[in-house]
Residue, then its C-alpha position, 0 to 999 in steps of 0.5 A: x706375502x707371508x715371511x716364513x723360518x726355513x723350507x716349507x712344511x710342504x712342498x708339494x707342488x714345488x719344482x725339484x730345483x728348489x727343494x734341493x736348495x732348501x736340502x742344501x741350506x738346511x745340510x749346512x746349517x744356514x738358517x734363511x727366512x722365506x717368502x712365497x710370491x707371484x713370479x717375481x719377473x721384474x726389479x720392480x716386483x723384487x723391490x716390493x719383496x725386499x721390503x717384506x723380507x728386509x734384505x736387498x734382492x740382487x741384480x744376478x747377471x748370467x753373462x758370457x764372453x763373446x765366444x762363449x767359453x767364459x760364463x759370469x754370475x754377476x750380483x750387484x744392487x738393483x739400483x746400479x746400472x750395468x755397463x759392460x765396459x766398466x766390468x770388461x775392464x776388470x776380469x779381463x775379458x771383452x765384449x761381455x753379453x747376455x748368455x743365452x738360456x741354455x747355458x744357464x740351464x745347462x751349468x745353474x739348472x736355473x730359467x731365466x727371471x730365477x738366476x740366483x747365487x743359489x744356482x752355484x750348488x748346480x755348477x759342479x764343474x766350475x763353468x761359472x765365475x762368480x763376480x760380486x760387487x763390493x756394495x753386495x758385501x756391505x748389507x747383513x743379509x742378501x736376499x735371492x730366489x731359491x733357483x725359481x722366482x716365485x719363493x724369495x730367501x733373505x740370507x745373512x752376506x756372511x753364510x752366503x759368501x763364507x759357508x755357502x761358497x766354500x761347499x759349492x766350491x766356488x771362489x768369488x771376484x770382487x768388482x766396483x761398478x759406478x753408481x748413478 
């Protein structure tokens, strides 16, 4: 893997979805490194990205309540277990579960294995409520996917939770997850 400054020189053969991230990145001025991968389907395969780019890649939870009429985005470091009643207890909102795909695609344009903070630029009606463990905000840069899972980005935290969210008009809930 090779690390890259900004978009591709071609992108030809690249799915629309990312394209427009790399428009909207570059639109605001955000600079980002980029890396091309094999489907990156596992934290594991993510941890060996990490170490490339040099910035921690997410664990990006899309959640939901159990009527379906709430939908999170969750970041929290890969090395955190997720416990729904830990997160419950913080948003005020019971039995958390997994969304299903159509939902993600429907408010993220995002498939599953691909979830990312990026997929908030396609969230234009605010359906999704984004939580950020506070580790999350500790690091220089974040990494994540530029909506699909086979490119990683490393970020610098402070374009992503200043910048970035203010254009796509989303706020963020700082939550504290217990480690190991």
């Amino acid at each position: 893997m090779e690390i890259y400054d900004g978009r591709p020189v071609n992108t030809e053969g690249r799915e629309e979805k990312e394209i427009r991230v790399y428009d909207f990145l570059d639109r605001l001025g955000i600079k980002y490194k980029r890396t091309d991968h094999a489907p990156a389907t596992t934290m594991e395969v993510c941890e060996e990205i990490d170490g490339i780019l040099g910035a921690v890649i997410c664990k990006n939870l899309f959640l939901c309540n159990r009527q379906k009429t709430s939908f999170y985005l969750l970041m929290m470091p890969a090395d955190k277990p997720f416990k729904t009643k830990e997160l419950s207890s913080q948003i005020n909102s019971a039995r958390l579960s997994f969304a299903d795909t159509e939902h993600m695609e429907e408010y993220l344009d995002i498939s599953p294995g691909s979830v990312s903070i990026m997929g908030l630029m396609n969230d234009t009606d605010n359906n999704v409520r984004l939580l950020v463990d506070e580790d999350v905000l500790k690091g220089e840069y974040i990494g994540c996917h530029p909506c699909v899972n086979t490119s990683s980005l490393k970020v610098r935290t402070d374009d992503i939770f200043n910048t970035f969210l203010r254009e796509v008009h989303h706020d963020m809930t700082v939550v504290h997850l217990e480690g190991n």
